[in-house]
PDB file of N, CA, C and O in Angstrom:
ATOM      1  N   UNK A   1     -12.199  -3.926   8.407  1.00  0.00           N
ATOM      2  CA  UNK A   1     -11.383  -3.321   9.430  1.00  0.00           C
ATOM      3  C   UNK A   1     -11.551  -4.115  10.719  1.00  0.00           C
ATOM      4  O   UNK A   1     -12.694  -4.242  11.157  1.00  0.00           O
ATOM      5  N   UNK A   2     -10.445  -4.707  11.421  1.00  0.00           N
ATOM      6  CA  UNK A   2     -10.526  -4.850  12.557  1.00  0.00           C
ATOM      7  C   UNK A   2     -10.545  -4.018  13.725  1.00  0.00           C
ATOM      8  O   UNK A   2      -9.807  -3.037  13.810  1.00  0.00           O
ATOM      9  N   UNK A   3     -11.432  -4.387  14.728  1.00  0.00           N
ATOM     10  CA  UNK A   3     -11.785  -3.521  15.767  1.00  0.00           C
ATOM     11  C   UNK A   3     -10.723  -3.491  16.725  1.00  0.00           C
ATOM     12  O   UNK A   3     -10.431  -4.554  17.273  1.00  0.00           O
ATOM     13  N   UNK A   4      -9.877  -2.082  17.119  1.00  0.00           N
ATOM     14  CA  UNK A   4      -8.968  -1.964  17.478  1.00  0.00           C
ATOM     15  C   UNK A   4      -7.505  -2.512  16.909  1.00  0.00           C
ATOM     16  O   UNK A   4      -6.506  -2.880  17.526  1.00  0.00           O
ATOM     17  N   UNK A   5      -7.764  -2.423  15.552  1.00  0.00           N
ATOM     18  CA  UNK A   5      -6.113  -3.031  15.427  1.00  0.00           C
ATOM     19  C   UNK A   5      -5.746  -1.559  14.426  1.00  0.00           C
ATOM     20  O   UNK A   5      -6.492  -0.688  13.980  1.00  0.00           O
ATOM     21  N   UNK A   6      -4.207  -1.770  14.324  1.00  0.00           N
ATOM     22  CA  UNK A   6      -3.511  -0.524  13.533  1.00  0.00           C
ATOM     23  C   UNK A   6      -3.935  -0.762  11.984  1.00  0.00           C
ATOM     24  O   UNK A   6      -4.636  -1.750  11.764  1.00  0.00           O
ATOM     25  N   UNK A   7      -3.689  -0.211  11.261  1.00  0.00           N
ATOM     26  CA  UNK A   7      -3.653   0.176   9.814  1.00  0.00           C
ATOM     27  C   UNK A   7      -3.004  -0.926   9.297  1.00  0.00           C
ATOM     28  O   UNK A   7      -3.402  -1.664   8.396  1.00  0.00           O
ATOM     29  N   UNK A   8      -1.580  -1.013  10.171  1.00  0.00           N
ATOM     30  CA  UNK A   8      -0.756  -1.976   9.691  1.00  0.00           C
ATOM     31  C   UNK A   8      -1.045  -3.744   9.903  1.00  0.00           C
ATOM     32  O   UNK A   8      -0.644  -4.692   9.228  1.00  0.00           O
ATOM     33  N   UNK A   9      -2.059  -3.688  11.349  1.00  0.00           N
ATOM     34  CA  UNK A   9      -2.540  -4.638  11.012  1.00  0.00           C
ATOM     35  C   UNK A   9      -3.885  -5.297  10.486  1.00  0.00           C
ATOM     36  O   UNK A   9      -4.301  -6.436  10.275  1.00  0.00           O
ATOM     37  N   UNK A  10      -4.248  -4.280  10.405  1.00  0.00           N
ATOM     38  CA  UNK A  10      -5.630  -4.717   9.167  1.00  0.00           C
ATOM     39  C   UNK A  10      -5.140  -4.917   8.096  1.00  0.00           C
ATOM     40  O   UNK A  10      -5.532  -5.865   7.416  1.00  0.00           O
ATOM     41  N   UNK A  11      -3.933  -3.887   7.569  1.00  0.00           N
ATOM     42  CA  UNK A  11      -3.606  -4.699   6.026  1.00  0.00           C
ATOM     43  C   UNK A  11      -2.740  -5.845   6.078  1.00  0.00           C
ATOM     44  O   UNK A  11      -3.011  -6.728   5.263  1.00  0.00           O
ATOM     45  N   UNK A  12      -1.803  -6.034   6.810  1.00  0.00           N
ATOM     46  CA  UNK A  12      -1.362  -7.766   6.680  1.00  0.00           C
ATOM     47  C   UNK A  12      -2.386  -8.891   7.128  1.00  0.00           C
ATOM     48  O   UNK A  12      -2.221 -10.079   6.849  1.00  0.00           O
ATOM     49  N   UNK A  13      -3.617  -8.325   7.960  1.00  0.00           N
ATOM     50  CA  UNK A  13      -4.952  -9.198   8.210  1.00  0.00           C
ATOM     51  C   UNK A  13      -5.937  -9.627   6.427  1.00  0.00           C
ATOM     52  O   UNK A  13      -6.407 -10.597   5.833  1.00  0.00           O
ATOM     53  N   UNK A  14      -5.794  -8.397   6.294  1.00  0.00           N
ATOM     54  CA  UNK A  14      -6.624  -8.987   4.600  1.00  0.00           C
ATOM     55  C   UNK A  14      -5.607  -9.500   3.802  1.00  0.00           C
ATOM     56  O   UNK A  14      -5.915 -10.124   2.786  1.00  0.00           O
ATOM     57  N   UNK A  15      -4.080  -9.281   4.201  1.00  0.00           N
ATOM     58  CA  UNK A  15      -3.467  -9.899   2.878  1.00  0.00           C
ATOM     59  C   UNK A  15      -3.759 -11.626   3.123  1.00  0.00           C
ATOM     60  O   UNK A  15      -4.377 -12.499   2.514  1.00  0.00           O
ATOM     61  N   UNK A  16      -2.857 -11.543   4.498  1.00  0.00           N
ATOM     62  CA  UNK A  16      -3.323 -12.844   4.508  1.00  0.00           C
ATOM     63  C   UNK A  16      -4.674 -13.558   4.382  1.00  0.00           C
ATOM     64  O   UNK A  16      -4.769 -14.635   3.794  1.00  0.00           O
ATOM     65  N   UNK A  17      -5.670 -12.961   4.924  1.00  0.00           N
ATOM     66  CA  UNK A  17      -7.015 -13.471   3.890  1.00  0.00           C
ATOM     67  C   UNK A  17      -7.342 -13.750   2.407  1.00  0.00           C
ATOM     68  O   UNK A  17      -8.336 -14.368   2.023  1.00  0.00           O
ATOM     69  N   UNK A  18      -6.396 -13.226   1.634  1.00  0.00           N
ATOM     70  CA  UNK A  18      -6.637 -13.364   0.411  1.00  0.00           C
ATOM     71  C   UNK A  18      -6.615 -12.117  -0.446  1.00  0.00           C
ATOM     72  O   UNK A  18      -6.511 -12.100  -1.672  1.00  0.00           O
ATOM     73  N   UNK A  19      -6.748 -10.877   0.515  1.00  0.00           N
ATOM     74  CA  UNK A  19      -6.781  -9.847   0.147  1.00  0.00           C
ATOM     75  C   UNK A  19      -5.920  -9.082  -0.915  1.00  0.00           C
ATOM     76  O   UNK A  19      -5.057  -9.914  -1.198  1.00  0.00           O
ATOM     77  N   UNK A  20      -5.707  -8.112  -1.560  1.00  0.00           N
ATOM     78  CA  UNK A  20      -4.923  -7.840  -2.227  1.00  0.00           C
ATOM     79  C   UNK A  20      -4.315  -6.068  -1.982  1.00  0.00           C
ATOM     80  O   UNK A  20      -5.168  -5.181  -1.985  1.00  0.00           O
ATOM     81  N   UNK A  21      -3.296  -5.812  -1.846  1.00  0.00           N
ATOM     82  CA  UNK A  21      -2.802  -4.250  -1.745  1.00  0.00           C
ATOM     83  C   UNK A  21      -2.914  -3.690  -2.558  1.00  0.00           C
ATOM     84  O   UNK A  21      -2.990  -4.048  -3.733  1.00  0.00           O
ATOM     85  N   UNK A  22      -2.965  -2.233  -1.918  1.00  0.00           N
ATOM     86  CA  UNK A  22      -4.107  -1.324  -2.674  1.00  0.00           C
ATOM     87  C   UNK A  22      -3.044   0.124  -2.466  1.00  0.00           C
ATOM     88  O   UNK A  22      -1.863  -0.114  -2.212  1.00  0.00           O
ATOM     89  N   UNK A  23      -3.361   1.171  -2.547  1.00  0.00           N
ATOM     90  CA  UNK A  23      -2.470   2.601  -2.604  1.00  0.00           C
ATOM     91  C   UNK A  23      -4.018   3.240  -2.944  1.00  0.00           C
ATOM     92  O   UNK A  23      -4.869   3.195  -3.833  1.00  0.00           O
ATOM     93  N   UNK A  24      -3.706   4.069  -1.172  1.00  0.00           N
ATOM     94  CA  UNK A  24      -4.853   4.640  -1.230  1.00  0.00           C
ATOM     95  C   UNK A  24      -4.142   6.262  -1.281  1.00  0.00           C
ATOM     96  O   UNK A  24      -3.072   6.480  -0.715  1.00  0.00           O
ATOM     97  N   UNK A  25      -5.015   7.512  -2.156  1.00  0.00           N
ATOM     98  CA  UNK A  25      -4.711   8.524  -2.941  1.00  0.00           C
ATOM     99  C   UNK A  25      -5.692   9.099  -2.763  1.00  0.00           C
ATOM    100  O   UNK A  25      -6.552   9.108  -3.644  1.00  0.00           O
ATOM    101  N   UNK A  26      -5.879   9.786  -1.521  1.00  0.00           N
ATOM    102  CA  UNK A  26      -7.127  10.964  -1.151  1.00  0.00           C
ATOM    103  C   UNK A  26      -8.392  10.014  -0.792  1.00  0.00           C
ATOM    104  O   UNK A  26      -8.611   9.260   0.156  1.00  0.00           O
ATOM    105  N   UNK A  27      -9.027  10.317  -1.786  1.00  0.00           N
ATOM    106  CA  UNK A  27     -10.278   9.179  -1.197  1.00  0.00           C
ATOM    107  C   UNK A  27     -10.450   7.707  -2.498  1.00  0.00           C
ATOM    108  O   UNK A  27     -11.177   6.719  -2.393  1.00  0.00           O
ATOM    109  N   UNK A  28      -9.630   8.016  -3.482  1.00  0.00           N
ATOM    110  CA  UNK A  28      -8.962   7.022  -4.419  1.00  0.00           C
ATOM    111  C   UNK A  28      -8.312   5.876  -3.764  1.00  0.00           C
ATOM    112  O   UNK A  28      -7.390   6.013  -2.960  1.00  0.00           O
ATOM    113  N   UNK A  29      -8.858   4.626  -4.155  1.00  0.00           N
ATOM    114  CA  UNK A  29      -7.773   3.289  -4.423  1.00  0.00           C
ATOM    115  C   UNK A  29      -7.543   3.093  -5.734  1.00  0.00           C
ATOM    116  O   UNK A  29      -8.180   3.491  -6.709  1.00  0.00           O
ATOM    117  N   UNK A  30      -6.609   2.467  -5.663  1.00  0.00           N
ATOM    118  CA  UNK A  30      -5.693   2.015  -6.582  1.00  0.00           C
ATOM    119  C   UNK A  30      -4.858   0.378  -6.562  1.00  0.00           C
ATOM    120  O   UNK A  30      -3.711   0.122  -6.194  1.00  0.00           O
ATOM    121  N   UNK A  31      -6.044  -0.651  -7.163  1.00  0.00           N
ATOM    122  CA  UNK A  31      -5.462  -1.899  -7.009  1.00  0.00           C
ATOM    123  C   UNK A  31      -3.866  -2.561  -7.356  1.00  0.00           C
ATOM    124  O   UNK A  31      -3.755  -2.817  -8.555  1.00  0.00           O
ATOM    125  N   UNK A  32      -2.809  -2.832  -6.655  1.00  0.00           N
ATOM    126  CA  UNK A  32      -1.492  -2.619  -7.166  1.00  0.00           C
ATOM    127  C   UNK A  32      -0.984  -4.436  -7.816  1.00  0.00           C
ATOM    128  O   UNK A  32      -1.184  -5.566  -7.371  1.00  0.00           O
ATOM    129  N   UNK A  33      -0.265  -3.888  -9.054  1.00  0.00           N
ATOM    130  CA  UNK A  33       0.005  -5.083  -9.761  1.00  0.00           C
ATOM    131  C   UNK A  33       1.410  -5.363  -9.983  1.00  0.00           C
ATOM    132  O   UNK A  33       2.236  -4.455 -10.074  1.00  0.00           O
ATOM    133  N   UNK A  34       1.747  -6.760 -10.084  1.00  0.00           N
ATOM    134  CA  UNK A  34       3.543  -6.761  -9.842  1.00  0.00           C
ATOM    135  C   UNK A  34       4.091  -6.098  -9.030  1.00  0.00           C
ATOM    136  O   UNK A  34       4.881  -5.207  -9.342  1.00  0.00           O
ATOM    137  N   UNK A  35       3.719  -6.459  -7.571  1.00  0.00           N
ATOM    138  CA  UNK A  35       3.799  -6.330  -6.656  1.00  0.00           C
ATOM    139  C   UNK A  35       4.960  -6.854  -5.530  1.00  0.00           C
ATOM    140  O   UNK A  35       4.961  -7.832  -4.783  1.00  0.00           O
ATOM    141  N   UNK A  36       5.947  -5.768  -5.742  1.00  0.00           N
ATOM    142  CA  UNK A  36       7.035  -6.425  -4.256  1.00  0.00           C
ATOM    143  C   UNK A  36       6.502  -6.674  -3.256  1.00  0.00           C
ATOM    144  O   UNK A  36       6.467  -5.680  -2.531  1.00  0.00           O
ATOM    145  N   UNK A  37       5.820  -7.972  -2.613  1.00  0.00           N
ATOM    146  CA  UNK A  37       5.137  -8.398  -1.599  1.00  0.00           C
ATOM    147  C   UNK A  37       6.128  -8.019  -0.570  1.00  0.00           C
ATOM    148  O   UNK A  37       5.615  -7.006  -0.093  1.00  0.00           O
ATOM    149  N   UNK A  38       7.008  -8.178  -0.070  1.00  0.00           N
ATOM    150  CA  UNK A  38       8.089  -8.120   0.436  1.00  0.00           C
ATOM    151  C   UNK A  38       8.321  -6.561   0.826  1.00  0.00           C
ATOM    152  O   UNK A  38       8.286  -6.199   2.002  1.00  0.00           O
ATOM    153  N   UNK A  39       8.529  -5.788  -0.103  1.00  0.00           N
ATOM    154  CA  UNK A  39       8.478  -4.385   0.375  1.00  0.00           C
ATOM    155  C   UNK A  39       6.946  -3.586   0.696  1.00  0.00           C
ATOM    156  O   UNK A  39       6.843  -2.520   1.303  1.00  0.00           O
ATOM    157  N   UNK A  40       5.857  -4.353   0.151  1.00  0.00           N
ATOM    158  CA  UNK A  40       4.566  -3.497   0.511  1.00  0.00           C
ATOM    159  C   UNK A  40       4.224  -4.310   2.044  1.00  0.00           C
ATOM    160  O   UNK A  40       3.329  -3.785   2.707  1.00  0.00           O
ATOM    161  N   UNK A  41       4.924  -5.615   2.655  1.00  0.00           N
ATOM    162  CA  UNK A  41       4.745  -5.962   4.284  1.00  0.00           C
ATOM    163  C   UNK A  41       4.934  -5.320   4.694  1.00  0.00           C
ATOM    164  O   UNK A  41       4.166  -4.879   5.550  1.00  0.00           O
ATOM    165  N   UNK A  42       6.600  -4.515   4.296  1.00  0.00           N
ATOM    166  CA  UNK A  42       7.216  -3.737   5.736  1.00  0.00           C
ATOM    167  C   UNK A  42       6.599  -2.895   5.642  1.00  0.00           C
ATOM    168  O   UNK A  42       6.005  -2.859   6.719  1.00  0.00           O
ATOM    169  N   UNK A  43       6.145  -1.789   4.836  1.00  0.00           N
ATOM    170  CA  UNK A  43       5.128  -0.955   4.792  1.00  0.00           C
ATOM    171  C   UNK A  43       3.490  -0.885   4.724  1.00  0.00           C
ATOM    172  O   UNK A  43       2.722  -0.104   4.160  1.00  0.00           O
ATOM    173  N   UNK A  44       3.359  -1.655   5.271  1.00  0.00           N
ATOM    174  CA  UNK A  44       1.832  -1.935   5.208  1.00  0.00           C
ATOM    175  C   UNK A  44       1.092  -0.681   6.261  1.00  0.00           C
ATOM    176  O   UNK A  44       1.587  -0.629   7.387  1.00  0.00           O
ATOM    177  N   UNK A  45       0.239   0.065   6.035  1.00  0.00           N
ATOM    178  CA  UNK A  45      -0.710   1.005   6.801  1.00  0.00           C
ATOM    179  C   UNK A  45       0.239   2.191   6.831  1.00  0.00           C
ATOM    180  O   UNK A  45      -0.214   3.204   7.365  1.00  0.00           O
ATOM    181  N   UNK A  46       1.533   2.246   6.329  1.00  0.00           N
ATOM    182  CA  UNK A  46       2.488   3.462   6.650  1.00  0.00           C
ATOM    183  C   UNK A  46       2.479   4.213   5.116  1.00  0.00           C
ATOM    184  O   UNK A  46       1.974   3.650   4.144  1.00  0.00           O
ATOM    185  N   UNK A  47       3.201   5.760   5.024  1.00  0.00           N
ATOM    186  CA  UNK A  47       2.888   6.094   3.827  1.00  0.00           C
ATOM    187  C   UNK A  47       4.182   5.360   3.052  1.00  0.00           C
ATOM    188  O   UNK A  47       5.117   4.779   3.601  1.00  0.00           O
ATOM    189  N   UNK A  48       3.952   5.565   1.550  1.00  0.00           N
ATOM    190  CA  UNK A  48       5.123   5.052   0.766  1.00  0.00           C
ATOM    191  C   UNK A  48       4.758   5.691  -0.222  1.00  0.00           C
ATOM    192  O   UNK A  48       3.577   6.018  -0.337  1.00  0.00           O
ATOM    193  N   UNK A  49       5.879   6.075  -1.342  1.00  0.00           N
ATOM    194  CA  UNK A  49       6.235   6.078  -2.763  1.00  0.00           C
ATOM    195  C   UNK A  49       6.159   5.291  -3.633  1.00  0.00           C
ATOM    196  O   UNK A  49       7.091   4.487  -3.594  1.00  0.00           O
ATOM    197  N   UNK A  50       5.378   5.115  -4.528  1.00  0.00           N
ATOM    198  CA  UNK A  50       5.189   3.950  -5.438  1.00  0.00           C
ATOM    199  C   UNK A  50       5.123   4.771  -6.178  1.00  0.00           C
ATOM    200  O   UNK A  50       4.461   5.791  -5.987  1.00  0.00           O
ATOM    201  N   UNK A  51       6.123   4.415  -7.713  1.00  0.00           N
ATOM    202  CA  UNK A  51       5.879   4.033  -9.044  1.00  0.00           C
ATOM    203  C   UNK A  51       5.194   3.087  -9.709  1.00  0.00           C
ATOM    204  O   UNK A  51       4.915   1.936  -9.376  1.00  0.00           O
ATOM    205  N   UNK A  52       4.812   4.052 -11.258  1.00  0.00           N
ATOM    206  CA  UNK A  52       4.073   2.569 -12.069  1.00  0.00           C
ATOM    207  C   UNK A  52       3.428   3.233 -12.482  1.00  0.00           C
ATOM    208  O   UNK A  52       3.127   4.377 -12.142  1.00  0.00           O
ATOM    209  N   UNK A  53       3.011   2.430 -13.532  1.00  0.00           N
ATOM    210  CA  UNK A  53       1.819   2.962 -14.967  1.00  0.00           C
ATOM    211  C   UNK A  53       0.641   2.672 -14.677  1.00  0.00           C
ATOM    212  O   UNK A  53       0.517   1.584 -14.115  1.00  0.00           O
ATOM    213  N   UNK A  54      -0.708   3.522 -14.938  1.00  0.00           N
ATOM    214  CA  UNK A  54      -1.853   2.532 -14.446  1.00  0.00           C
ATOM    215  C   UNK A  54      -1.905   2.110 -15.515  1.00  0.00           C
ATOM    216  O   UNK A  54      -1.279   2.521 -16.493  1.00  0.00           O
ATOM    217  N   UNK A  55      -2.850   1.012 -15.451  1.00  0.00           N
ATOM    218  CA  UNK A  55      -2.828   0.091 -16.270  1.00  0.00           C
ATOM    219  C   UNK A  55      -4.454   0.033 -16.830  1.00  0.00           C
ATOM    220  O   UNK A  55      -4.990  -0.652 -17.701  1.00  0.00           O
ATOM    221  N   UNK A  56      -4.873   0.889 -16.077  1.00  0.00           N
ATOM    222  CA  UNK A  56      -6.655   0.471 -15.631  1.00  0.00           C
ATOM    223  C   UNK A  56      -7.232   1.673 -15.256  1.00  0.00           C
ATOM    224  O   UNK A  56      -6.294   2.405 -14.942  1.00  0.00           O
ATOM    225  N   UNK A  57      -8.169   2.200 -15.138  1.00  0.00           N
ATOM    226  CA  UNK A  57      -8.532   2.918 -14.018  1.00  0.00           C
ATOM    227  C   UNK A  57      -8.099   2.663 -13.090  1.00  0.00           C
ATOM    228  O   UNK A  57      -7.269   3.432 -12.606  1.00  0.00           O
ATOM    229  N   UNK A  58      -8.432   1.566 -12.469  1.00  0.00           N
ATOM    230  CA  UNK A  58      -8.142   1.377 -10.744  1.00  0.00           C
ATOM    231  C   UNK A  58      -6.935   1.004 -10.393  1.00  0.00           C
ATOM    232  O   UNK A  58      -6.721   0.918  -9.184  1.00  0.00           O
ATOM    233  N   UNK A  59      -6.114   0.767 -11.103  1.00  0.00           N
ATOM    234  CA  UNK A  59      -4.985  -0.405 -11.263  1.00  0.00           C
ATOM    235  C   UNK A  59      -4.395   0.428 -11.492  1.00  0.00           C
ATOM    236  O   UNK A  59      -4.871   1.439 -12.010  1.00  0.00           O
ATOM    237  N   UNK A  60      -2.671   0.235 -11.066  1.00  0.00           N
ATOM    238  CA  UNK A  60      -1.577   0.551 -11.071  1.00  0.00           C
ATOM    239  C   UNK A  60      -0.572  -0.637 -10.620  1.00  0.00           C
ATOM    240  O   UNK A  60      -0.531  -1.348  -9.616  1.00  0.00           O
ATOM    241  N   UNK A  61       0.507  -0.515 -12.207  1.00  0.00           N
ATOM    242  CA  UNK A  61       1.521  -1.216 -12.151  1.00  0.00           C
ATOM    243  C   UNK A  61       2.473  -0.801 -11.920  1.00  0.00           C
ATOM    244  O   UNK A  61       3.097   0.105 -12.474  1.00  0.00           O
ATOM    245  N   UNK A  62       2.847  -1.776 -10.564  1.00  0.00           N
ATOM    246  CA  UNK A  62       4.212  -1.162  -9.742  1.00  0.00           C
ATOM    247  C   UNK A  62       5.498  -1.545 -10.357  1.00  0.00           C
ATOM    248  O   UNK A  62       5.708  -2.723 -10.647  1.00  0.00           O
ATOM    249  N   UNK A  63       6.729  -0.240 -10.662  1.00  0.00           N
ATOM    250  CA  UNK A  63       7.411  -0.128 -10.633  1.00  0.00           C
ATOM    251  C   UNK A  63       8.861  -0.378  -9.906  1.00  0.00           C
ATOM    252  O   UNK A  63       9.701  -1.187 -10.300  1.00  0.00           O
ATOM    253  N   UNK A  64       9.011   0.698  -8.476  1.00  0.00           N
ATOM    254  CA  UNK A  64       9.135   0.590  -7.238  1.00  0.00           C
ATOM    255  C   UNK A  64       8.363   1.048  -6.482  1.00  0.00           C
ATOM    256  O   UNK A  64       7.294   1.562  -6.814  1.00  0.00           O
ATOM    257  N   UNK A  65       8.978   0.882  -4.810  1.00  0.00           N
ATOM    258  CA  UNK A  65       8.127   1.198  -3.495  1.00  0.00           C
ATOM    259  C   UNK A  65       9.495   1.437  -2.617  1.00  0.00           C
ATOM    260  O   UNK A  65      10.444   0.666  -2.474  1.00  0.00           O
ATOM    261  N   UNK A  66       9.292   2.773  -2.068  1.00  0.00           N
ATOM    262  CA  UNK A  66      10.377   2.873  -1.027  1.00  0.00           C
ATOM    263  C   UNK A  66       9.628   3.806  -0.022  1.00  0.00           C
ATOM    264  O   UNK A  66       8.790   4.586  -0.473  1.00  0.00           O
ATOM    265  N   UNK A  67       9.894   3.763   1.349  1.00  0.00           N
ATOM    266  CA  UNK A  67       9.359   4.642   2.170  1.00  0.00           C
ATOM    267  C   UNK A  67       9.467   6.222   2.582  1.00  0.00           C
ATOM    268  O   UNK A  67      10.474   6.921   2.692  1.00  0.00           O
ATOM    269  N   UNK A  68       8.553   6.437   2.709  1.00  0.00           N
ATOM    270  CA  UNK A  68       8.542   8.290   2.885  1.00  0.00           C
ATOM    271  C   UNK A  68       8.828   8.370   3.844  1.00  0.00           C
ATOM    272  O   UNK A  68       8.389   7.747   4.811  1.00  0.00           O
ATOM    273  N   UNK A  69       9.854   9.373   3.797  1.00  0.00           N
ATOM    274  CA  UNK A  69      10.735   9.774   5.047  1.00  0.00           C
ATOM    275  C   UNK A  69       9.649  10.753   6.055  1.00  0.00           C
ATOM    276  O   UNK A  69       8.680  11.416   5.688  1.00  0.00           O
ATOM    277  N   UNK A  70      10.123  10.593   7.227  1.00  0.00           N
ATOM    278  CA  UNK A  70       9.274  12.094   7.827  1.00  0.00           C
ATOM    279  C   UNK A  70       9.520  13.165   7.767  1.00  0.00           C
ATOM    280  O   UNK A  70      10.657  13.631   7.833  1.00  0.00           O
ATOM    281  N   UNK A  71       8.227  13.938   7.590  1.00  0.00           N
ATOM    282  CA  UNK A  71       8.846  15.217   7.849  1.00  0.00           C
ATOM    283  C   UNK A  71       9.302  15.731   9.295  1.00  0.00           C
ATOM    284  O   UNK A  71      10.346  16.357   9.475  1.00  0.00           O
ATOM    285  N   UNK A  72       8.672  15.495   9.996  1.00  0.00           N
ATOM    286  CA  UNK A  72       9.299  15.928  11.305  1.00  0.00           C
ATOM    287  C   UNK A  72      10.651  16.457  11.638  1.00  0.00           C
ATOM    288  O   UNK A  72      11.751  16.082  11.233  1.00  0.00           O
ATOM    289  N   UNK A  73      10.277  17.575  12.606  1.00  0.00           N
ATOM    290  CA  UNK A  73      12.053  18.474  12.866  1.00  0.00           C
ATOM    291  C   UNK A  73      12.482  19.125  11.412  1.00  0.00           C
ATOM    292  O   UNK A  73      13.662  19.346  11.141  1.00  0.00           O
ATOM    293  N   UNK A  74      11.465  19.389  10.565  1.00  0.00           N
ATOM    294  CA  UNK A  74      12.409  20.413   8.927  1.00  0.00           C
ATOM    295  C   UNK A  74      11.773  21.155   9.121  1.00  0.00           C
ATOM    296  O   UNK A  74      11.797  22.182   8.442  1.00  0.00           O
TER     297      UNK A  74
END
């Protein structure tokens, strides 16, 4: 974790390190495989919807990824 940065940028900080995206599920990760790099940027540290089979325990193979709307104002 970087000190003082958002969610969003600690996770494009480890991707670009080498890091790999993850789908975190209570106090669960979940390492993600076949991976729309592209759609897990714009969403990086925000919530999202992902499909996919795990594959693993830890692992889950992505399907799709689209973003969760807010609830706010319903």
């Amino acid at each position: 974790m970087l000190s003082g940065a958002t969610d969003t940028e600690c996770a494009r900080y480890c991707i670009a390190h080498q890091g790999t995206y993850v789908l975190l599920v209570g106090d669960r990760l979940y390492m993600l495989q076949n991976q729309p790099g592209h759609m897990l940027d714009a969403l990086a540290g925000k919530k999202a919807r992902i499909t996919g089979a795990l594959v693993g325990k830890d692992v889950l193979e992505v399907d799709s990824v689209s973003p969760v709307q807010s609830q706010a104002g319903r």
